[in-house]
Backbone as numpy.savetxt, mean C-alpha at the origin, in Angstrom:
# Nx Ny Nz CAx CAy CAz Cx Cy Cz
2.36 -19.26 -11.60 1.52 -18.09 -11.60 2.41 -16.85 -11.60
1.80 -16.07 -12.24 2.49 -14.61 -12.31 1.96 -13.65 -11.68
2.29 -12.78 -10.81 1.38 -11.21 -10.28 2.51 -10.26 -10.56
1.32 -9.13 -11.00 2.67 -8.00 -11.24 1.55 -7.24 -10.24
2.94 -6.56 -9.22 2.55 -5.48 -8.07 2.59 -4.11 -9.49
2.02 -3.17 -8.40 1.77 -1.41 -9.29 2.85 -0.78 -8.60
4.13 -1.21 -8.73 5.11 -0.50 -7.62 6.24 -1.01 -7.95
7.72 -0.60 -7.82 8.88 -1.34 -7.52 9.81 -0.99 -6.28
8.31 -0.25 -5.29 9.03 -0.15 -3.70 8.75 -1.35 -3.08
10.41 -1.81 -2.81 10.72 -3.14 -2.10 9.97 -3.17 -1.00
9.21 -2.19 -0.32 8.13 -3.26 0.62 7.06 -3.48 0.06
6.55 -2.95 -0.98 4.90 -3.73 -1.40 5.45 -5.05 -2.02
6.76 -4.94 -3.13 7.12 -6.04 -4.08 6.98 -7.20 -2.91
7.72 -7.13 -2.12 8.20 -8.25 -0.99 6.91 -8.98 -0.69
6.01 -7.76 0.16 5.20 -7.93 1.15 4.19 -9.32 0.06
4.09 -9.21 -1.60 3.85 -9.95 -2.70 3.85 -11.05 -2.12
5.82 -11.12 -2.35 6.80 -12.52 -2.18 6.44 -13.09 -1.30
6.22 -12.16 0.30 5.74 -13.32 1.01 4.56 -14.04 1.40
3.69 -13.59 0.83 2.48 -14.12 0.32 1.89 -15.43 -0.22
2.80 -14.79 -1.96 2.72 -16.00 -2.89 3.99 -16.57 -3.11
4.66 -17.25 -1.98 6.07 -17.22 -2.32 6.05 -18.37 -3.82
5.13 -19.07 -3.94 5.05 -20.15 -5.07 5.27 -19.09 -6.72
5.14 -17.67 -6.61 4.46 -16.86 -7.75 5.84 -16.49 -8.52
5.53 -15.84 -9.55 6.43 -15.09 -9.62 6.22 -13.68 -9.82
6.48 -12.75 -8.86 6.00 -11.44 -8.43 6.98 -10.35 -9.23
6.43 -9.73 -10.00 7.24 -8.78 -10.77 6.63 -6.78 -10.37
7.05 -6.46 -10.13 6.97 -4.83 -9.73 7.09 -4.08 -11.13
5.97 -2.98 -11.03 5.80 -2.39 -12.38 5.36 -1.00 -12.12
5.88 0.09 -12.33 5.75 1.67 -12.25 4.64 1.48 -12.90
3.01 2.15 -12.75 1.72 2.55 -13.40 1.76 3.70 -12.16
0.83 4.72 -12.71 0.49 5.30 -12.18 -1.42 5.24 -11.16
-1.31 5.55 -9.89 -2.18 5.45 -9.01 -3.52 6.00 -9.21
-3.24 7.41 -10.32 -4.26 8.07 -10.49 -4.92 8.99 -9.63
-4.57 9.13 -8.18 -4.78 9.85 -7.05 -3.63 10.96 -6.49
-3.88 11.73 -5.79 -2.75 12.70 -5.37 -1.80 11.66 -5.21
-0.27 12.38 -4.98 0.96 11.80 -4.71 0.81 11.35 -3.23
0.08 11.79 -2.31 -0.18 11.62 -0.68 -2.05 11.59 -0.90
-2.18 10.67 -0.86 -4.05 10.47 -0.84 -4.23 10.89 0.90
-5.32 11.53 0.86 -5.75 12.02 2.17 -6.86 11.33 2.50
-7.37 10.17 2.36 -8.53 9.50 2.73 -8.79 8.17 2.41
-9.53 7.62 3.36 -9.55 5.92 2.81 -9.82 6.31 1.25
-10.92 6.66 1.21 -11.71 6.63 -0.34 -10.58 6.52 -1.76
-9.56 8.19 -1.33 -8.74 7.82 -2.29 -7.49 7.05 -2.25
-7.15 6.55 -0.91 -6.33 5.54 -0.56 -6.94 4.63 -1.45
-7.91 3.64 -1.21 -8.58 2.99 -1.90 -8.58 2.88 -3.02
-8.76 4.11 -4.36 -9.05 4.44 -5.41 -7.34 3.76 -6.18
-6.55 4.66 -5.11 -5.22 4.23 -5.86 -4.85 3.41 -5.87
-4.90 2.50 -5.20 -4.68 0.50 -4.78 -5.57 0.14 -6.05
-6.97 0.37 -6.26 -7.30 -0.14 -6.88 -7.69 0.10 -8.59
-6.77 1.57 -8.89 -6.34 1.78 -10.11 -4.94 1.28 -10.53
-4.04 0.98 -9.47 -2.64 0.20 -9.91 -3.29 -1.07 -9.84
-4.06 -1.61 -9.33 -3.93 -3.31 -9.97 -4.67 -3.11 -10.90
-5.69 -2.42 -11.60 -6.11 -2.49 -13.11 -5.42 -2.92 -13.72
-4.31 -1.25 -13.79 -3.65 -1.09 -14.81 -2.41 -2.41 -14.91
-2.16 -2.85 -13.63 -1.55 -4.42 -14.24 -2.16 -4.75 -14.46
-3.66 -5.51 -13.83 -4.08 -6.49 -14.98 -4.23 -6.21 -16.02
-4.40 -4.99 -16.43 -5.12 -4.90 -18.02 -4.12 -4.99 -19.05
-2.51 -4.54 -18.18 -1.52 -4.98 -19.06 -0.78 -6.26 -19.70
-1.70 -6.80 -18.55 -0.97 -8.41 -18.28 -2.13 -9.21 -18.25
-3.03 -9.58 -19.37 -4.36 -10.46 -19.11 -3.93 -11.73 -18.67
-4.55 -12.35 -17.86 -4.80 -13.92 -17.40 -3.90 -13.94 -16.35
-3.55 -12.67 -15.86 -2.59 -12.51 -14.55 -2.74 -11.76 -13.79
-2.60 -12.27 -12.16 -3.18 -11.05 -11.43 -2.39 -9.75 -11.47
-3.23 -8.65 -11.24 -2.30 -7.01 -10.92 -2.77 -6.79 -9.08
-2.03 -6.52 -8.74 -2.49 -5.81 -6.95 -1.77 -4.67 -7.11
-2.11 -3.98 -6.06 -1.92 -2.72 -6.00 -2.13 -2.30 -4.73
-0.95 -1.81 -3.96 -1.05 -1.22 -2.49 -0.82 -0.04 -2.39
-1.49 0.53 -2.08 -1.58 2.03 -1.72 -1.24 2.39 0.03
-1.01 3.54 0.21 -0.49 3.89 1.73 -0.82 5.28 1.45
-1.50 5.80 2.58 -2.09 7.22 2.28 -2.40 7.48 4.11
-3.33 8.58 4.44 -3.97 9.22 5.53 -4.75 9.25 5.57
-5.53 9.43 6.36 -7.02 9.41 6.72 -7.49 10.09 8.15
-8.29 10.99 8.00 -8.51 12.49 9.24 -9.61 11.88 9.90
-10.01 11.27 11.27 -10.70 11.49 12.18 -10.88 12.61 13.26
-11.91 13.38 13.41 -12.28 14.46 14.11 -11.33 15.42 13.26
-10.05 15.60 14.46 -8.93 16.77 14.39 -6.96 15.87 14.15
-7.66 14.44 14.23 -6.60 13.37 14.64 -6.25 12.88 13.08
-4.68 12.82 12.30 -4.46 12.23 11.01 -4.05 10.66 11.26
-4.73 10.20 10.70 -4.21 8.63 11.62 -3.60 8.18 9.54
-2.15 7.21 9.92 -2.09 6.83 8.69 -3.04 5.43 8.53
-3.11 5.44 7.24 -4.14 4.29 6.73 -3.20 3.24 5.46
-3.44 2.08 5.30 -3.08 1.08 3.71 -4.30 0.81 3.36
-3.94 0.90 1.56 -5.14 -0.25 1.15 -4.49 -0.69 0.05
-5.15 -2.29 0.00 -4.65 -3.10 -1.25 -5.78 -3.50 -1.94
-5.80 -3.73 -3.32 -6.55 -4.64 -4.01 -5.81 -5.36 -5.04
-6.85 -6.45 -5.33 -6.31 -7.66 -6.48 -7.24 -7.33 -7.28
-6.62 -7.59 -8.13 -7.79 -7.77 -9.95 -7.24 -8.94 -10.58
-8.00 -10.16 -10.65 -7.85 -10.90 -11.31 -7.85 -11.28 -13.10
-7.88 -12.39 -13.86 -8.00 -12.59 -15.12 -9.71 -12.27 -15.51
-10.48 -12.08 -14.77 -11.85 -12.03 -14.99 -12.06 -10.88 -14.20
-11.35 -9.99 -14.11 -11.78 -8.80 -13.95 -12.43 -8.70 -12.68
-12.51 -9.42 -11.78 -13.14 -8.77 -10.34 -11.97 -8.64 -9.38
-12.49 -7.65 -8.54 -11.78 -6.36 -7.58 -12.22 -7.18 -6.44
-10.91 -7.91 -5.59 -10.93 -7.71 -4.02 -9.85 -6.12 -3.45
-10.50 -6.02 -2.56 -10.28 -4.85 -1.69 -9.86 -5.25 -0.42
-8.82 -4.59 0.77 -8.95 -4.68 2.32 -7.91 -3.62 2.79
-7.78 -3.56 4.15 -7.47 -2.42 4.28 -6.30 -2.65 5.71
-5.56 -2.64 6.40 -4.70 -2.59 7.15 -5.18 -1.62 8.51
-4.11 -2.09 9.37 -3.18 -1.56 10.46 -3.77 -0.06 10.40
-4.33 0.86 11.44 -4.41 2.36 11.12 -3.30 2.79 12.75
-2.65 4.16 12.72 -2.14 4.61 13.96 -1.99 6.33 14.23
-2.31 6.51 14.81 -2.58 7.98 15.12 -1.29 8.64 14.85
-0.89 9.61 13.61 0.20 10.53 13.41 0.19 11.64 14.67
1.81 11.96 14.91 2.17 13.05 15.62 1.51 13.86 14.88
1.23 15.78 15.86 0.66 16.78 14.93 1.88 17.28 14.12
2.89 17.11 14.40 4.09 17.79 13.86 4.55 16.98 12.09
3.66 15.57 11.94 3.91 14.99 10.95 2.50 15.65 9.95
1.33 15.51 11.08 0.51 16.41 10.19 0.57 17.41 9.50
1.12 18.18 10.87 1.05 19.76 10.14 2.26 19.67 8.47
3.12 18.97 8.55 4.12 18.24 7.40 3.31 18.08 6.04
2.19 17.27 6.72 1.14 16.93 5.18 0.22 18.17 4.78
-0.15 18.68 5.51 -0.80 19.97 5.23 -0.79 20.95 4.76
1.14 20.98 4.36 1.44 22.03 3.66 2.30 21.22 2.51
1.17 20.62 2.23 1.75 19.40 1.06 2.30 18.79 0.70
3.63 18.12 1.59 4.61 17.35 1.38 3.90 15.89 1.51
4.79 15.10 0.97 4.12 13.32 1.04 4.86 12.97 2.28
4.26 11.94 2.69 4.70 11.34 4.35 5.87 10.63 4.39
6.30 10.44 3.16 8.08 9.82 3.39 8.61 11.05 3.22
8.36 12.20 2.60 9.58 13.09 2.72 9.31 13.36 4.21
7.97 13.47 4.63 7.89 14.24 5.93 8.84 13.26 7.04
8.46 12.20 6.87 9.32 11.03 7.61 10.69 11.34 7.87
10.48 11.31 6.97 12.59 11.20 6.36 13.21 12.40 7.49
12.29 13.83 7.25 12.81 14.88 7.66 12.55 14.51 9.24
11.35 14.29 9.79 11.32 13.77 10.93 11.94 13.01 11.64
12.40 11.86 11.23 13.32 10.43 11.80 14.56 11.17 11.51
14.88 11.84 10.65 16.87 12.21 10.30 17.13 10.88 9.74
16.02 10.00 8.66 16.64 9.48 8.10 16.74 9.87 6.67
16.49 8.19 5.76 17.01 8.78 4.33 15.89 7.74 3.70
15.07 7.62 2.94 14.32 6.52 2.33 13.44 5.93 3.30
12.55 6.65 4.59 11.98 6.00 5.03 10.49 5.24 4.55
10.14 5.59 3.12 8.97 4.96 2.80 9.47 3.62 2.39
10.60 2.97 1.79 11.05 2.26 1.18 12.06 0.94 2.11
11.91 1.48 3.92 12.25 0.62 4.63 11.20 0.21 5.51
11.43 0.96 6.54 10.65 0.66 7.88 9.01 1.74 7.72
8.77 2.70 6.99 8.12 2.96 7.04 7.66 3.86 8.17
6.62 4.86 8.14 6.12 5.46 9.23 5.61 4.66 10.47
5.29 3.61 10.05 4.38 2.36 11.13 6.19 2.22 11.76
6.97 1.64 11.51 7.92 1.07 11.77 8.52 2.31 12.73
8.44 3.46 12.30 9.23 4.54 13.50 8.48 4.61 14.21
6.79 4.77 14.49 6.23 5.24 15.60 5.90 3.98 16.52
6.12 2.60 15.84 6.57 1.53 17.05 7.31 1.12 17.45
8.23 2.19 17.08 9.93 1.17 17.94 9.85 0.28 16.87
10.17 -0.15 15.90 10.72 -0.82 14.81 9.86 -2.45 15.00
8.77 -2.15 15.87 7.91 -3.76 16.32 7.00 -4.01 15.03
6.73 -3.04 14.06 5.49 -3.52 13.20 6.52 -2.89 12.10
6.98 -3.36 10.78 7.40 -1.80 9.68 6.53 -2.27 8.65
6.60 -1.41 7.32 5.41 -1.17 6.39 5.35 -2.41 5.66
6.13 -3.24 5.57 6.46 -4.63 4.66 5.07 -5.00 5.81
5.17 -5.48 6.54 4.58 -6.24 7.81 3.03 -5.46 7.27
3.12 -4.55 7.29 1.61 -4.29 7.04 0.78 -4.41 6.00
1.68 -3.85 4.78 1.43 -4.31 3.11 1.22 -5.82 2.84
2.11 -6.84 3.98 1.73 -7.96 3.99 0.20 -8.40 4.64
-0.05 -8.09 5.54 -1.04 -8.25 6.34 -2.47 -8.05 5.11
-2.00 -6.81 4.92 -3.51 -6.53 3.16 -3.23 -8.23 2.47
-2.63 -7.93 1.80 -2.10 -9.13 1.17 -2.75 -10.49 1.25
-1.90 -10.89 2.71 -2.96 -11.91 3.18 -4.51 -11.74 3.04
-5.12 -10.79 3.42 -6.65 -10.96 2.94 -6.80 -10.65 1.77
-6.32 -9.83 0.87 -6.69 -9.95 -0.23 -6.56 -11.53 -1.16
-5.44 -11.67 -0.95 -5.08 -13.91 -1.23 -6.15 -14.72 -0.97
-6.87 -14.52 0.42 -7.57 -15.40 1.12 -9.12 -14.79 0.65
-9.50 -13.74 0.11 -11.09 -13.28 -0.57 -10.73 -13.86 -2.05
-9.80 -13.80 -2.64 -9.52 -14.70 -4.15 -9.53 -15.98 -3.70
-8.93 -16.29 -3.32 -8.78 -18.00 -3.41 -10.37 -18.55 -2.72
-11.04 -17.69 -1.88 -12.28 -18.09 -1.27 -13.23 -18.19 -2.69
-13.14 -17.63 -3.39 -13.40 -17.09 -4.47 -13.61 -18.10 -5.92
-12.42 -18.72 -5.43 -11.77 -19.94 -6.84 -12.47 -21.17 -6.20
-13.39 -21.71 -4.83 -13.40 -22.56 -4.55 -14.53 -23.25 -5.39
């Protein structure tokens, strides 16, 4: 079996691998179709599930997924949010959604004046590439959960609503 992820950031590709380790998981730049930083499940959502289209539609009779990582505003509180979907050879959309955790205001106020949450990260932690390691999840728990771990977690349910699916 083949899946092509909507990405070639080594934690969605992976989070794939460890999934379907039987597959062969290939990473592919499409575009999301949503802001560069989605501010809401909805368009969190939208963009997960315009990158696995656009794999499947590139790649018929093979799945496309697509993980998205965005924000999402309760009350006055930015809590970050994931979402993944699969699109199969027949064209139907599983969806699910991850891990949520309440952002510092100092990362907020970061997104607000429009930067995306890895630069804000990056500048925050004093590191260098934090969307592409540990992730925001991964700094605000002490390194106990990072974004692979969570992109995986979608994953798993999205695998397990397909294959429920194929029975």
């Amino acid at each position: 079996m083949k899946i092509y992820v909507g990405s070639k950031n080594p934690t969605k590709v992976d989070s794939v691998k460890r999934v379907f380790p039987e597959a062969e998981v290939v990473g592919m730049e499409v575009e999301s179709k949503v802001a560069a930083q989605p501010f809401s499940d909805e368009e969190t959502l939208e963009g997960a599930i315009n990158r696995a289209r656009e794999c499947a539609s590139h790649h018929k009779s093979k799945l496309g997924i697509g993980l998205e990582g965005g924000v999402m505003e309760i009350e006055d509180d930015l809590y970050l949010c994931n979402w993944g979907a699969l699109v199969d050879e027949k064209e139907n959309v599983y969806s699910a959604s991850g891990a949520r955790i309440r952002l510092p205001d100092e990362v907020k106020a970061g997104l607000e004046k429009g930067k995306e949450l890895g630069d804000v990260m990056d500048e925050y932690a004093d590191k260098h590439d934090v969307r592409s390691n540990e992730g925001a999840i991964g700094i605000f728990t002490n390194g106990l959960i990072h974004r692979e771990d969570m992109f995986t977690h979608v994953v798993q349910l999205l695998k397990g609503q397909w294959e429920f699916d194929q029975q």
